[in-house]
C-alpha positions as CSV (number, residue, x, y, z in Angstrom):
1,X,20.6,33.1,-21.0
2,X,16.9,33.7,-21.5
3,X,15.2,33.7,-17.7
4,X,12.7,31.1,-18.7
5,X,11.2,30.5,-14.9
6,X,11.9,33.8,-13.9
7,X,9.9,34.5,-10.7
8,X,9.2,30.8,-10.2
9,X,9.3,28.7,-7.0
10,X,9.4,25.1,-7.5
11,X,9.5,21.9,-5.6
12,X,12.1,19.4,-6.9
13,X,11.9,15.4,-5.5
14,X,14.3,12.8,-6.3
15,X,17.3,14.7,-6.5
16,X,20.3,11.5,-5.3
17,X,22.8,11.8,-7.9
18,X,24.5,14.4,-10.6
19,X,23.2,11.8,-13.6
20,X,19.7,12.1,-12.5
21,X,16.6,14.1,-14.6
22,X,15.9,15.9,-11.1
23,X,19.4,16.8,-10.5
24,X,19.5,18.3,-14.3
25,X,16.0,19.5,-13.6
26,X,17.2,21.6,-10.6
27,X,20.2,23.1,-12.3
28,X,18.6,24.1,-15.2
29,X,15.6,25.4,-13.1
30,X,18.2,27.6,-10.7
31,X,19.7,28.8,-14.1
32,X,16.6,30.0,-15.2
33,X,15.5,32.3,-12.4
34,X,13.3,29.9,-10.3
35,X,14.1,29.3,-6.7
36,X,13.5,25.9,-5.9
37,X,13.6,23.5,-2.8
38,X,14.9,20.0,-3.0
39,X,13.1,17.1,-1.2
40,X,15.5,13.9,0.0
41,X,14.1,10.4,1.9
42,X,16.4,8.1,3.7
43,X,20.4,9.1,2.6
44,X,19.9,12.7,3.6
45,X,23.4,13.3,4.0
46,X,23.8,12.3,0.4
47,X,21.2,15.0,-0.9
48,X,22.3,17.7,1.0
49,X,25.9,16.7,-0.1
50,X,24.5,16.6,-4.1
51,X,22.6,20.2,-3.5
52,X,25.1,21.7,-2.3
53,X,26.7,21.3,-6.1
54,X,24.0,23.5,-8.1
55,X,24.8,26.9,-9.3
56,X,23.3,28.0,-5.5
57,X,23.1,25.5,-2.7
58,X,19.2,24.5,-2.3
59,X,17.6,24.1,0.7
60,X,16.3,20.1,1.5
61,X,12.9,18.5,3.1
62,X,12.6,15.2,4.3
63,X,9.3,13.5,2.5
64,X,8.8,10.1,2.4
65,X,5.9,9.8,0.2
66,X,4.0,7.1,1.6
67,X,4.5,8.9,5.2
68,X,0.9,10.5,6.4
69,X,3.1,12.6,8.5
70,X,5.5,13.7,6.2
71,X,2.9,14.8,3.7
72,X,0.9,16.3,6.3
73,X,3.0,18.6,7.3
74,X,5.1,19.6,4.1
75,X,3.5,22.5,3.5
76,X,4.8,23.8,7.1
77,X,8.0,22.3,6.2
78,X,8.1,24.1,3.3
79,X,6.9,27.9,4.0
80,X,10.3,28.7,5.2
81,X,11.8,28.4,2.5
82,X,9.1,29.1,-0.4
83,X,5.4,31.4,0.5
84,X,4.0,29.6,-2.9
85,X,4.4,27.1,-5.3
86,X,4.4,27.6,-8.8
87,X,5.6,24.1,-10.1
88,X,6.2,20.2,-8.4
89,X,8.4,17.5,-9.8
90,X,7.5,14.1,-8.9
91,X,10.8,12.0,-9.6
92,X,10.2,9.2,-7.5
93,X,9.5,5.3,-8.3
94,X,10.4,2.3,-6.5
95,X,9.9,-1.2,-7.0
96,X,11.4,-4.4,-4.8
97,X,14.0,-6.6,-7.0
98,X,10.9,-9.1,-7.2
99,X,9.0,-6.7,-9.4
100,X,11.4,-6.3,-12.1
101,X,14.2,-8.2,-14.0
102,X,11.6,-10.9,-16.0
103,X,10.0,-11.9,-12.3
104,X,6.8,-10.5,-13.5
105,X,4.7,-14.0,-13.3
106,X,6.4,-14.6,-9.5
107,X,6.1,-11.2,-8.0
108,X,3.9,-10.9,-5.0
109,X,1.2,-9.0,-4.2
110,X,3.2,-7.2,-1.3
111,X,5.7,-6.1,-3.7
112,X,3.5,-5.1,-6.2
113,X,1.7,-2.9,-4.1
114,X,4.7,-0.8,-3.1
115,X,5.8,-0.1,-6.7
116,X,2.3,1.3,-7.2
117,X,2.4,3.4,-3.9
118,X,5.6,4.7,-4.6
119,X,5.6,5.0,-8.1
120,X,1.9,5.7,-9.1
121,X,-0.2,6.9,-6.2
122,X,2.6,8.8,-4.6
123,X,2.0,11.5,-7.3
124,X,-1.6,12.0,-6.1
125,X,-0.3,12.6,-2.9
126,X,2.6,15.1,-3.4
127,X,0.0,17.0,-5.1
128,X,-2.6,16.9,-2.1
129,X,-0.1,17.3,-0.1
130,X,1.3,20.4,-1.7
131,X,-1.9,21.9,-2.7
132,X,-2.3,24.5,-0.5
133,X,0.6,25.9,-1.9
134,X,0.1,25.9,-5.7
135,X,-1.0,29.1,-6.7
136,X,-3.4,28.9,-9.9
137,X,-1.4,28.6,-13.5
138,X,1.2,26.2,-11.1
139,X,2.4,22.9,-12.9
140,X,2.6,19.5,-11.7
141,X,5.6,17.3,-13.9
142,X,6.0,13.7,-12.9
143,X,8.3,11.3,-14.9
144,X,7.2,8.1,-16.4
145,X,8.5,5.6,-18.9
146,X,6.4,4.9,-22.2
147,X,3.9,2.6,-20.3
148,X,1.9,2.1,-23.8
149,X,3.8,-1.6,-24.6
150,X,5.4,-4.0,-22.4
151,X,8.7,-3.7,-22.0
152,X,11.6,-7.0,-21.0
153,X,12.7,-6.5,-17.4
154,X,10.2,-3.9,-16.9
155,X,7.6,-5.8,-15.6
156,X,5.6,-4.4,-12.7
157,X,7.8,-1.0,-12.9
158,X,6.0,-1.0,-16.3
159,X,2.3,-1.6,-14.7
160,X,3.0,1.0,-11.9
161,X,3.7,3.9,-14.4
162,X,0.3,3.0,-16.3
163,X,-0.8,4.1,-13.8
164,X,1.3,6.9,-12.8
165,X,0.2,7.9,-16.7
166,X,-3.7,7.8,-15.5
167,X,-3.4,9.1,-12.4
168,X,-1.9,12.3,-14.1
169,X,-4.6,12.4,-16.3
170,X,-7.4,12.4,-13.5
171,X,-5.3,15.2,-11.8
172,X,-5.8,16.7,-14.7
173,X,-9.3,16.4,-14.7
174,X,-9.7,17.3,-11.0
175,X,-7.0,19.9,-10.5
176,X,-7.7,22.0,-14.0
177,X,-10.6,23.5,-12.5
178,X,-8.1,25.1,-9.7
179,X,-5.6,26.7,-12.5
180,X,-3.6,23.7,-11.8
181,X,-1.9,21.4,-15.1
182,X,-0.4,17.9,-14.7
183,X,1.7,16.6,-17.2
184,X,4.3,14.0,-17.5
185,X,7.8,13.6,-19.6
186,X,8.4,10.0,-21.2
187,X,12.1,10.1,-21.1
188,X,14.4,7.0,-22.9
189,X,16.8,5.1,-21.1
190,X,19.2,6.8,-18.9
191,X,22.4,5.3,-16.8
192,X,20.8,6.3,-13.6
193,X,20.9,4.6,-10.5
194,X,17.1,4.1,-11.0
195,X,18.1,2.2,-14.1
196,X,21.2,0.5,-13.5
197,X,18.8,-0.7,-10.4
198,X,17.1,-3.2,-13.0
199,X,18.8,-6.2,-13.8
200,X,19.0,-6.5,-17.6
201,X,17.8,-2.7,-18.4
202,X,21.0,-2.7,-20.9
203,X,18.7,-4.6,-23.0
204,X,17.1,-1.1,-24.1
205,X,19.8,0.7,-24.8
206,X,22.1,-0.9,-27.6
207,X,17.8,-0.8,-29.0
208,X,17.4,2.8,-28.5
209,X,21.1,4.2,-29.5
210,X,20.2,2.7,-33.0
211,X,16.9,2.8,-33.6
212,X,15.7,6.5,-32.4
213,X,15.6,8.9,-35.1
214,X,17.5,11.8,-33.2
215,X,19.7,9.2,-31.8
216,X,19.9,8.9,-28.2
217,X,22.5,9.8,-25.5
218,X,22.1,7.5,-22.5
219,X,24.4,9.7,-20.5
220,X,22.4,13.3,-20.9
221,X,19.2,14.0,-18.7
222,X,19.8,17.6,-19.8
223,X,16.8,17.3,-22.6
224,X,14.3,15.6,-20.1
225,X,15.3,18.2,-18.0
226,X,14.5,21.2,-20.4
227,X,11.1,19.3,-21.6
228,X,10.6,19.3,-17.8
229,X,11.3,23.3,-17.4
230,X,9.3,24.2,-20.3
231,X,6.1,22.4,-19.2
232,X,6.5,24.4,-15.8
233,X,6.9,27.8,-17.9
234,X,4.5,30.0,-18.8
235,X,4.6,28.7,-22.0
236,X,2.0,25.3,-22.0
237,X,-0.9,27.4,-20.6
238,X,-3.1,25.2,-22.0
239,X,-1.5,21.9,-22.3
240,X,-2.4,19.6,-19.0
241,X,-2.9,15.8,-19.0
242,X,-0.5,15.3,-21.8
243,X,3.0,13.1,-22.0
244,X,5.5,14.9,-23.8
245,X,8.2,11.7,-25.3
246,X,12.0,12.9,-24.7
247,X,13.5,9.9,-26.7
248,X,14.7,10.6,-29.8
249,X,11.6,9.7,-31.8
250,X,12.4,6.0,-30.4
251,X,8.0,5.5,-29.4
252,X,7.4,6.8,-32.8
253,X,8.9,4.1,-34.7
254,X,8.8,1.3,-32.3
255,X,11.0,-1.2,-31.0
């Protein structure tokens, strides 16, 4: 097997399960010659437990994104395990059961707000908070779900990664200057335990296994998870503020 990220030293978040894009992410990543460390919040037990099944165990951080603390002091978290940072994943969203599930009209501002901390503006500040790390030509991948339509159930999960889609685009704008890229991966409907999280998200899939063009395996993160390696490659030099759809053509022909 080719030795695509070769050299590379990446920092993976959301890593909580073996059916997660992160968890495929980090596999593939350690299969391809990168060295990465994992990042857990909360069940930390769990995440050591879960790295501990890649090819090679993976050290793990504790980083609650909307922690001052914790982001403050990553980097020294960090530099025993990695001098430099080539790439970051940002797999992380979160949003209060009044948020989602067709509560969109009801949800209140309080709730709202933490689905656009933890979802949107914590990308901004894992990069900040990583920055002095990132050496130029690093990447920065978050995960977002086609924000371009409004989606049943979605609701303010669907809001919060609009603007997880612009905020990548300003990083773009503001980190691209620095040698650094920001791009995001539109991935369809997985049986995560993000997903299976939101009360009536079955509603896309029966949708998406027929409709997408590839067709559509709600049981593999392994292609998100390559789209995600290859934007962290050498090989998108020039490609930053872009999302790259892993769906099976689904966004192309609609719903």
């Amino acid at each position: 097997m080719s030795a695509l990220l070769a050299g590379k030293r990446l920092l993976i978040t959301g890593v909580l399960t073996e059916q997660s894009i992160a968890f495929a992410t980090a596999r593939l990543a350690q299969e391809h010659g990168a060295q990465i460390v994992l990042t857990g919040y909360g069940r930390m037990s769990l995440v050591e437990r879960i790295a501990k099944r890649l090819p090679q165990p993976a050290p793990v951080v504790e980083l609650d994104v909307t922690d001052p603390e914790h982001l403050d002091s990553l980097v020294e978290r960090l530099q025993p395990h990695l001098s430099e940072l080539d790439g970051v994943v940002h797999s992380i969203a979160y949003g209060p059961p009044s948020t989602l599930g067709g509560n969109f009209l009801e949800a209140p501002w309080e709730d709202v707000a933490t689905a656009v901390h933890v979802s949107a503006y914590s990308y901004r500040s894992l990069a900040m908070a990583a920055l002095p790390m990132l050496r130029p030509g690093a990447g920065l991948v978050g995960l977002t779900f086609d924000a371009s339509q409004a989606w049943p159930v979605y609701d303010w999960m669907g809001v919060a990664k609009a603007g997880l889609e612009s905020t990548s685009r300003y990083l773009a704008r503001y980190l691209g200057p620095k040698g650094i890229r920001s791009n995001l991966v539109a991935a369809g409907p997985l049986r995560t335990m993000a997903a299976k999280s939101i009360p009536g998200f079955q509603q896309f899939e029966e949708s998406w296994v027929q409709r997408a063009p590839l067709g559509w395996e709600l049981a593999d993160p392994e292609p998100a998870g390559r789209a995600i390696l290859a934007l962290l490659s050498d090989w998108f030099p020039a490609t930053t503020g872009e999302i790259i759809h892993v769906d099976g053509g689904y966004h192309a022909v609609g719903g």
